[in-house]
C-alpha positions as CSV (number, residue, x, y, z in Angstrom):
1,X,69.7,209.3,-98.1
2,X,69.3,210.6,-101.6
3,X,67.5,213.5,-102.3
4,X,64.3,211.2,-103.6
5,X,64.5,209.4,-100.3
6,X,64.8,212.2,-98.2
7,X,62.3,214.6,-99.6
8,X,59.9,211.2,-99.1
9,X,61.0,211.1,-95.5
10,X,60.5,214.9,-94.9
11,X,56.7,214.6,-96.9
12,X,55.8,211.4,-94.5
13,X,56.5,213.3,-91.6
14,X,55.6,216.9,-92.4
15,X,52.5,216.0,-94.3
16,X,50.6,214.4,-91.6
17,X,52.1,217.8,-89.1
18,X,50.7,220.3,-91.6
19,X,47.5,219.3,-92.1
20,X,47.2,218.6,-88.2
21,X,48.3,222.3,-87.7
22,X,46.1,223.4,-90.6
23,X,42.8,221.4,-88.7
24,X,43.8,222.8,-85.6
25,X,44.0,226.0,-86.8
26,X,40.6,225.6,-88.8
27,X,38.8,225.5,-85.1
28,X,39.8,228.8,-84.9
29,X,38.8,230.1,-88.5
30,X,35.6,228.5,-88.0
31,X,35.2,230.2,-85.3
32,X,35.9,233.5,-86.6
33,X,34.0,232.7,-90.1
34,X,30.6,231.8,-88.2
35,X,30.9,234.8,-85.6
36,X,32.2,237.4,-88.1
37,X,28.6,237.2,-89.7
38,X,26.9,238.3,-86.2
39,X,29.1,241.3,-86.0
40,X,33.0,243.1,-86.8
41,X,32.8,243.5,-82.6
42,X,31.8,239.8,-81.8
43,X,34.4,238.9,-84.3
44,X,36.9,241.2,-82.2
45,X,35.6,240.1,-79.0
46,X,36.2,236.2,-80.0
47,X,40.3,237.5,-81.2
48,X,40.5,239.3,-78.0
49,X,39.1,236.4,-76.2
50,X,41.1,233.5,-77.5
51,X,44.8,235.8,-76.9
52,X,45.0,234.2,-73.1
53,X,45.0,230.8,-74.2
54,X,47.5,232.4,-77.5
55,X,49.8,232.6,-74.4
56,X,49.3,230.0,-72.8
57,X,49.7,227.3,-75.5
58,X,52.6,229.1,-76.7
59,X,54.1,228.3,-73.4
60,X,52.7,224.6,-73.1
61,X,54.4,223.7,-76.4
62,X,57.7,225.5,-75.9
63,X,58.1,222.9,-72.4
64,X,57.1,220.3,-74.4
65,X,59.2,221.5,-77.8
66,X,62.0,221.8,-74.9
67,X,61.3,218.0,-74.1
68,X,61.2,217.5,-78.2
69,X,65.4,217.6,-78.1
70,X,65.4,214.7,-75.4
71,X,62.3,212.9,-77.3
72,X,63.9,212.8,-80.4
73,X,67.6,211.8,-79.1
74,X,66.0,209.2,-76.9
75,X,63.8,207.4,-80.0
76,X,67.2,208.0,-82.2
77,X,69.2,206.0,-79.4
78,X,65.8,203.3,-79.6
79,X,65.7,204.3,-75.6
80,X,61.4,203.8,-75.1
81,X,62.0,203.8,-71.7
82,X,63.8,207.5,-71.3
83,X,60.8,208.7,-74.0
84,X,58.2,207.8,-71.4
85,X,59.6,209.4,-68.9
86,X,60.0,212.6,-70.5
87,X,56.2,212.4,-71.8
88,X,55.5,211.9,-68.4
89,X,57.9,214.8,-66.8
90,X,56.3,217.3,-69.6
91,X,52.5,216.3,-68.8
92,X,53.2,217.0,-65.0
93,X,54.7,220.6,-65.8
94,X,52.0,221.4,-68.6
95,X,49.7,220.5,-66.1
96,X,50.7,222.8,-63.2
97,X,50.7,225.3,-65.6
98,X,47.6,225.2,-67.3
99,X,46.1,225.3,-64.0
100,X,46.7,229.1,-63.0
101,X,46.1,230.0,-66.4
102,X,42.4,228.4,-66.0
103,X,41.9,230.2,-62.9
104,X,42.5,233.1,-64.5
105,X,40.1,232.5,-67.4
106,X,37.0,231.3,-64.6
107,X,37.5,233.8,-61.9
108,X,38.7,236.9,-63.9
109,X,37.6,236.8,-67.5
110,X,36.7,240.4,-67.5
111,X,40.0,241.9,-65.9
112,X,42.1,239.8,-68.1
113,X,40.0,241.2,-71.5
114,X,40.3,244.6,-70.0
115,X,44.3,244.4,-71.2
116,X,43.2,244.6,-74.9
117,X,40.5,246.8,-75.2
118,X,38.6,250.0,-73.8
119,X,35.8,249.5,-75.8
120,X,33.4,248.0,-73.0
121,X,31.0,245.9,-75.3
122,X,34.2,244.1,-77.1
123,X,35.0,243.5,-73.7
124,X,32.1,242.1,-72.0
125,X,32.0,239.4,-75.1
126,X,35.5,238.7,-75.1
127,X,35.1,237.3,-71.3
128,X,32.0,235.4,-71.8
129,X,34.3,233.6,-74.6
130,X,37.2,233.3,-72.3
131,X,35.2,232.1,-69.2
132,X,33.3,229.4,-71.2
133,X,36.1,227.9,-73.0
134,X,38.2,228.3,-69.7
135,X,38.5,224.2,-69.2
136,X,40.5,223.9,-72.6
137,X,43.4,225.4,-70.8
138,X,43.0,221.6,-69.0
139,X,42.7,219.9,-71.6
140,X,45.4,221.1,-73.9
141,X,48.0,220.9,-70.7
142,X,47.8,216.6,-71.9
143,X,47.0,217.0,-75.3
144,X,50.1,218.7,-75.9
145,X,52.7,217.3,-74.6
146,X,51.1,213.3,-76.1
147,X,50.8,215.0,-79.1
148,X,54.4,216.2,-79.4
149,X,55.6,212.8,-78.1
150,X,53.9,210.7,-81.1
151,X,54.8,213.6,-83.5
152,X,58.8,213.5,-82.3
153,X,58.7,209.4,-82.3
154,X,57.4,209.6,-86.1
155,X,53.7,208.6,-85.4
156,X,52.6,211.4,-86.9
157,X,49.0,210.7,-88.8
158,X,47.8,209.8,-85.3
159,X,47.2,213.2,-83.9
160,X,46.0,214.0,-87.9
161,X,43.3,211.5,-87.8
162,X,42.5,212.6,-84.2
163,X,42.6,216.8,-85.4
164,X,40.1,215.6,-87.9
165,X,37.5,214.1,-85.7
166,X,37.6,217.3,-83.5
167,X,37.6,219.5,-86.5
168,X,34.2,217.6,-87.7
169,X,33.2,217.9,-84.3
170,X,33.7,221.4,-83.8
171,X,32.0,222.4,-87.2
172,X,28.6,220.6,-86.2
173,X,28.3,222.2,-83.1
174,X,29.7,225.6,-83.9
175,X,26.3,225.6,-86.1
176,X,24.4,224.4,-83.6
177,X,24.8,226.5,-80.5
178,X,26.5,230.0,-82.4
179,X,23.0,230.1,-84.3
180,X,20.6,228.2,-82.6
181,X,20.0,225.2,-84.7
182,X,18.4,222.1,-85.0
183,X,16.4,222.7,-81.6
184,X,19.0,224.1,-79.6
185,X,19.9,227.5,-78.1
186,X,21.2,230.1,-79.7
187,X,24.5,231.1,-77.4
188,X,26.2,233.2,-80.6
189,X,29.7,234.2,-79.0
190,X,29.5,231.5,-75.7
191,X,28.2,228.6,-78.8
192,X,31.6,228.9,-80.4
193,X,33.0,229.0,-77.4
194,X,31.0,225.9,-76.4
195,X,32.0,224.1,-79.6
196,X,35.3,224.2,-79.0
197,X,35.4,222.8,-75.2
198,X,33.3,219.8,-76.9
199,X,36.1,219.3,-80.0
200,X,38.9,219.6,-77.5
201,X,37.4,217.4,-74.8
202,X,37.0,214.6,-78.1
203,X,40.7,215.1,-78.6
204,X,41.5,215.1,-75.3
205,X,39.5,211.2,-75.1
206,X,41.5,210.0,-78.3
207,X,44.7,211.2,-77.8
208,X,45.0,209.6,-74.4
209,X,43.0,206.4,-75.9
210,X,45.2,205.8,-79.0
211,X,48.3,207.1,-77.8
212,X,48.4,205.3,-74.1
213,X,46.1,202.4,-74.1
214,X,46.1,200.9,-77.5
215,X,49.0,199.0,-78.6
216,X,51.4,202.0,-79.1
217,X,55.5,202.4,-78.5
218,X,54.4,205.3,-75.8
219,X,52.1,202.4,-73.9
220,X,54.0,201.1,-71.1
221,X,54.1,200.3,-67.4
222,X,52.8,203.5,-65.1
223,X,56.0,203.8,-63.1
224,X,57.6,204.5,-66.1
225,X,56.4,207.7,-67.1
226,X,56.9,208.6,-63.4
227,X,60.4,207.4,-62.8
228,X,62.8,210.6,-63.1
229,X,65.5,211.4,-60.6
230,X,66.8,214.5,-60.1
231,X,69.2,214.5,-62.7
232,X,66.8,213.6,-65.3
233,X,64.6,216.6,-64.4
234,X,67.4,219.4,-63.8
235,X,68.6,218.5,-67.4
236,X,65.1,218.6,-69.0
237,X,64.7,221.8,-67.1
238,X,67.6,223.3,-68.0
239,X,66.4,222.5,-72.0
240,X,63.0,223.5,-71.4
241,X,63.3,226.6,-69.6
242,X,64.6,228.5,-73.0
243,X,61.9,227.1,-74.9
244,X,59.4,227.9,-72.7
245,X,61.0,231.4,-72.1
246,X,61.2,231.7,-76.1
247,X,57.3,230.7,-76.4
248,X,56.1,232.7,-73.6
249,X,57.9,235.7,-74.5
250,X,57.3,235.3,-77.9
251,X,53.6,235.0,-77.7
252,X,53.8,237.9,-74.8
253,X,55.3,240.3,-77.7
254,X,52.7,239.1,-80.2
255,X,49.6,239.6,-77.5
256,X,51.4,243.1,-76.5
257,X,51.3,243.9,-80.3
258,X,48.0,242.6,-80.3
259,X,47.2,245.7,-77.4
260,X,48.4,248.2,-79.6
261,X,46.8,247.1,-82.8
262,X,43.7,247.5,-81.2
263,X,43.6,250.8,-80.0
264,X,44.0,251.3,-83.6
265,X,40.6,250.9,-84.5
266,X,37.4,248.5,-84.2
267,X,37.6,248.0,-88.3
268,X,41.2,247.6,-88.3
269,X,41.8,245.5,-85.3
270,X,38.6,243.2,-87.4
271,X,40.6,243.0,-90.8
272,X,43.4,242.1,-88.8
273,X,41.6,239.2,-86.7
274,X,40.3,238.2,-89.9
275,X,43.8,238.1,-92.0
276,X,45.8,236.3,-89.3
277,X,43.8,233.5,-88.7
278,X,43.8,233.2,-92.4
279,X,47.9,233.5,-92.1
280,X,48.0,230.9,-89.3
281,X,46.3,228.5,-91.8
282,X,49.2,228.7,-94.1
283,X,51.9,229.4,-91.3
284,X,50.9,226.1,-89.5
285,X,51.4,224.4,-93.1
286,X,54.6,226.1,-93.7
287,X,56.0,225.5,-89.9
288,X,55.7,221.2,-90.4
289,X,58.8,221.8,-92.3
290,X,60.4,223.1,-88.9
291,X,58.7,220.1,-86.9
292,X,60.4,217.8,-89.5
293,X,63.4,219.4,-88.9
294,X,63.6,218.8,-85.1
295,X,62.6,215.1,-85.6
296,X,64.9,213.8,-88.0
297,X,68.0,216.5,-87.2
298,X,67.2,215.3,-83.1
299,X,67.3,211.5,-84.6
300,X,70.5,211.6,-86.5
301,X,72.3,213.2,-83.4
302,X,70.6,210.6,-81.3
303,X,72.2,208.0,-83.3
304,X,75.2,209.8,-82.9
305,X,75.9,211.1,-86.8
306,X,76.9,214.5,-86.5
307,X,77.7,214.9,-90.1
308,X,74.5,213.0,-90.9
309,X,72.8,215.7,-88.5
310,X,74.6,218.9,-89.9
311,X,73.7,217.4,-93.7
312,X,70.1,216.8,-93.0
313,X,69.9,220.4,-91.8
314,X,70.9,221.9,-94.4
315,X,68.6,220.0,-97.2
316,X,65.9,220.9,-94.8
317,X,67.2,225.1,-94.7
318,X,67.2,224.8,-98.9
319,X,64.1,223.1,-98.6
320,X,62.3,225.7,-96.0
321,X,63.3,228.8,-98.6
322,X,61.6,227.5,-102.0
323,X,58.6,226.7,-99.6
324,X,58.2,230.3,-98.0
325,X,58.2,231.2,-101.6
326,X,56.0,229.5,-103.2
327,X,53.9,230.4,-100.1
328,X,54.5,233.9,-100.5
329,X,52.9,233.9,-104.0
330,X,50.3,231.8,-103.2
331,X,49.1,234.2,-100.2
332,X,49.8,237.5,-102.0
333,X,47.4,235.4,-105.3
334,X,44.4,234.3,-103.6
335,X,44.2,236.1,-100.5
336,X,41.9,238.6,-101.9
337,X,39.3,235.4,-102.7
338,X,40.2,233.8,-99.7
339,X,39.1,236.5,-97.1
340,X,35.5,236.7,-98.9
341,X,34.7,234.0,-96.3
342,X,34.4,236.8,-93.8
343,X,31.7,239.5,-93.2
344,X,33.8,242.6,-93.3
345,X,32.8,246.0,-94.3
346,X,34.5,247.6,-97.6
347,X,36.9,249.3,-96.2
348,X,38.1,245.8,-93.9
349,X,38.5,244.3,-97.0
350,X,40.9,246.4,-98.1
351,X,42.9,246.9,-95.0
352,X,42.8,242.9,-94.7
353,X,44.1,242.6,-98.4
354,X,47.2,244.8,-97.8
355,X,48.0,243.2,-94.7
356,X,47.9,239.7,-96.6
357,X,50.5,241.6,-98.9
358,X,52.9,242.3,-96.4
359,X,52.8,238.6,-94.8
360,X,53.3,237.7,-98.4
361,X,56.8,239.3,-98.6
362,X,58.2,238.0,-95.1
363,X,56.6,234.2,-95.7
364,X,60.8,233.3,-96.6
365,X,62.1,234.9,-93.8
366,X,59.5,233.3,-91.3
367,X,59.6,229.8,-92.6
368,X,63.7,230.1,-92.4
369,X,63.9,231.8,-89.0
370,X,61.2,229.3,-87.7
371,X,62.9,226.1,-89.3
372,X,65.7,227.4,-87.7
373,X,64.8,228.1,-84.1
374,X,62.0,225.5,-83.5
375,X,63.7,222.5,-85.4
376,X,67.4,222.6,-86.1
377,X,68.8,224.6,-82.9
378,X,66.4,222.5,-80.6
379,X,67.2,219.4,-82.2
380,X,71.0,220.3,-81.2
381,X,70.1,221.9,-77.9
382,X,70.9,225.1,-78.4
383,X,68.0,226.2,-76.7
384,X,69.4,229.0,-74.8
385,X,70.8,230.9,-77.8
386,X,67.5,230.4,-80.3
387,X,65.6,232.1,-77.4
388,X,67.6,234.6,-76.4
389,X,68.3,235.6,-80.0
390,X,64.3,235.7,-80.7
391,X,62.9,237.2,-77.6
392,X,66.1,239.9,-77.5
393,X,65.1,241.4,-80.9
394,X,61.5,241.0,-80.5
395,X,60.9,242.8,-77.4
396,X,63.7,245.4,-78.3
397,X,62.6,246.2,-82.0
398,X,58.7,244.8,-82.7
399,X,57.0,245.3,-79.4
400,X,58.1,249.1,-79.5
401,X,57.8,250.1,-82.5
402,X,54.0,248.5,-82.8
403,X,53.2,251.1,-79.9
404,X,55.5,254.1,-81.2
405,X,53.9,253.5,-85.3
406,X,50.3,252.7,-83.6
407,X,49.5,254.8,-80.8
408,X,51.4,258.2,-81.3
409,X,52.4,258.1,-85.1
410,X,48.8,256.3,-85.7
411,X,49.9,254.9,-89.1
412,X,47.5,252.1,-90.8
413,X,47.9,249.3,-89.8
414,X,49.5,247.2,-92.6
415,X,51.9,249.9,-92.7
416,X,52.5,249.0,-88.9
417,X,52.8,245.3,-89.3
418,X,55.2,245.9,-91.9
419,X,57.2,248.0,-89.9
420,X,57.4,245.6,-87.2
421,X,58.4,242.4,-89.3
422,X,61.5,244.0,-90.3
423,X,63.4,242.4,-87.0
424,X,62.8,239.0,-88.9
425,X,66.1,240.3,-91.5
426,X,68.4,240.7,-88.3
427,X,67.3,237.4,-86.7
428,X,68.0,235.5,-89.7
429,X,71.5,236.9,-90.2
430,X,72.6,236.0,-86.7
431,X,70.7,232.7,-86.5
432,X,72.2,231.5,-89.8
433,X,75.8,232.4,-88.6
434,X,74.8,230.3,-85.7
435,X,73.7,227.1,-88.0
436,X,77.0,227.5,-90.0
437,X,79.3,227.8,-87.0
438,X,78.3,224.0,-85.6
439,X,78.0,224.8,-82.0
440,X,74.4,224.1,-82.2
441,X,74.9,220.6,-82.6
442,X,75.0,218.9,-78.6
443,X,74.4,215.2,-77.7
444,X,72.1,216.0,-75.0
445,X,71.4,211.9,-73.5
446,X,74.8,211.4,-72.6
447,X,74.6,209.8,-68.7
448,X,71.0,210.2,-68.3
């Protein structure tokens, strides 16, 4: 492709991923927005609350990002056949998951909440949140792994249009039930909790609607999606096991980081809550790049053009610099309008605003490293090296240096982050020699 037609090709498919991340994300800020004006501790409690299903999505969507490589090869090779099996091998898994991780959020709300925080009122809301919303955990187990399926065979505006409804959804009743209107209770921290169960249990209806019983390339006989031997399900496996290790750890280090920021402080720990969901609002945008990356690199190798595969990479590395960027700027321009939208003291304000400044600078190195990781070594298969190289210097350099900078040198907070983030310079240098080495690149169908 020329560069018109491939920048066209990227924009069809990352377009459609970004502003699905950016809804998704949005349930989240809405959240936050509506509760932030009851309190700076409801706001913390709702954060605190929502960091068990933090981890467990992170490890719903590394099986199924696992499953992405075989997705993508398998649509590449035009193989619909191999496709529904793996959507059906990753729902299974995400499933069986999902399961202990709602148990956990019904039975012991409070013990789970105790992790993050001594304060004991932060901690009473955070597990009314958690044991409300606890049935999501089911609902995203299915939601997922369809969603990554119509997302890695380039049906992308489906689980857009289907992110909208639940967004609209979730902004009526967030309304309704954090504030008591229009006749009905006034639940305040369980209400946005509430709202969400109803937005996801809507997506949950029309994912499975449009994506399995319409006339769709994923609709096809039952035994299909059931059909795996056990070849087909060591090899998946085998893929999935990194990515999953790489999400779970990864989310682990950023919940354990999470712990230590805070102990910092209750106005801190809020103007951090209230900048990062902000940041995951322009990450999510920024990250489509990576999802395109694993669909089109995983389709090229599918079809068996290696050099085709290699090339489309590294447009899409150029592509993910000038992006982080221009994001950077953007951030590090309007953030200080932008977080208006919350009800923080003075001083929040201003911790939030330097915190904004330090994402600003790293936005590059994120979008790279994540482009790199999630969508071009996955794409390949070269799983087990993306996650080892990520979780390796996380839990080695981050993780202990959040708790060292936090809890005995008790620095600000921005100053901590910033600290922290540094680890994202020496992943980039050994991830890059990776890309430019070519072992990444693996044919991962072969004689399944």
């Amino acid at each position: 492709m020329n560069n018109r037609q491939f920048y066209k090709k990227v924009a069809m498919i990352a377009v459609p991923v970004a502003l699905q991340g950016l809804i998704s994300s949005s349930l989240t800020l809405l959240d936050n927005m509506m509760v932030s004006s009851l309190s700076e501790t409801a706001l913390s409690a709702v954060n605190l609350g929502v960091q068990l299903f933090n981890i467990q999505w992170m490890m719903v969507f590394g099986f199924c990002t696992g499953g992405s490589t075989f997705l993508t090869q398998f649509w590449g090779a035009q193989d619909r056949g191999s496709v529904r099996k793996v959507v059906g091998f990753t729902t299974i898994n995400t499933m069986a998951l999902s399961l202990i991780f709602f148990c956990l959020g019904t039975f012991f709300p409070r013990q789970v909440i105790s992790l993050y925080t001594s304060d004991p009122v932060v901690a009473e809301l955070g597990a009314q949140y958690l044991q409300t919303a606890a049935v999501n955990f089911l609902f995203i187990a299915v939601i997922n792994p369809l969603s990554t399926a119509l997302r890695a065979t380039q049906q992308t505006n489906i689980p857009m249009y289907i992110s909208i409804a639940a967004f609209v959804t979730d902004v009526v009743f967030n309304y309704c039930l954090i504030f008591g209107n229009f006749g009905l209770p006034r639940l305040e921290v369980r209400g946005a909790a509430l709202a969400t169960v109803i937005a996801r249990a809507l997506e949950f209806c029309l994912m499975v609607i449009l994506a399995l019983v319409r006339k769709n390339p994923l609709k096809g006989p039952a035994r299909q999606f059931f059909s795996f031997d056990k070849n087909f399900a060591k090899r998946v496996y085998k893929n999935s096991a990194f990515t999953t290790l790489n999400e779970t750890l990864w989310s682990g280090a950023n919940s354990a980081m999470n712990a230590a920021y805070g102990h910092i402080g209750t106005v801190q720990f809020a103007a951090y809550s209230a900048s990062i969901t902000i940041m995951n609002l322009f990450l999510m945008c920024m990250f489509s790049i990576g999802d395109a990356s694993l669909i089109l690199v995983g389709a090229r190798i599918g079809e068996g053009k290696q050099e085709e595969a290699r090339d489309t990479a590294k447009r899409l590395l150029k592509l993910a610099a000038v992006f982080g960027v221009i994001a950077g700027v953007l951030i590090a321009v309007f953030s200080r309008f932008i977080i208006r939208i919350f009800e923080l003291s003075p001083e929040g304000f201003a911790i939030a605003q330097d915190i904004f400044y330090v994402n600003a600078v790293f936005c590059p190195v994120y979008l790279v490293n994540g482009v790199l990781i999630s969508g071009i070594l996955r794409a390949g298969g070269d799983t087990r090296f993306a996650a080892l190289t990520e979780i390796l210097i996380m839990w080695l350099t981050s993780v202990p240096l959040s708790f060292i900078c936090a809890m005995w040198l008790k620095l600000p907070i921005a100053l901590v982050i910033l600290i922290t983030q540094l680890e994202g310079i020496i992943k980039f240098f050994i991830l890059f020699r990776r890309f430019r080495s070519g072992k990444w690149l693996n044919y991962m169908i072969e004689g399944m």
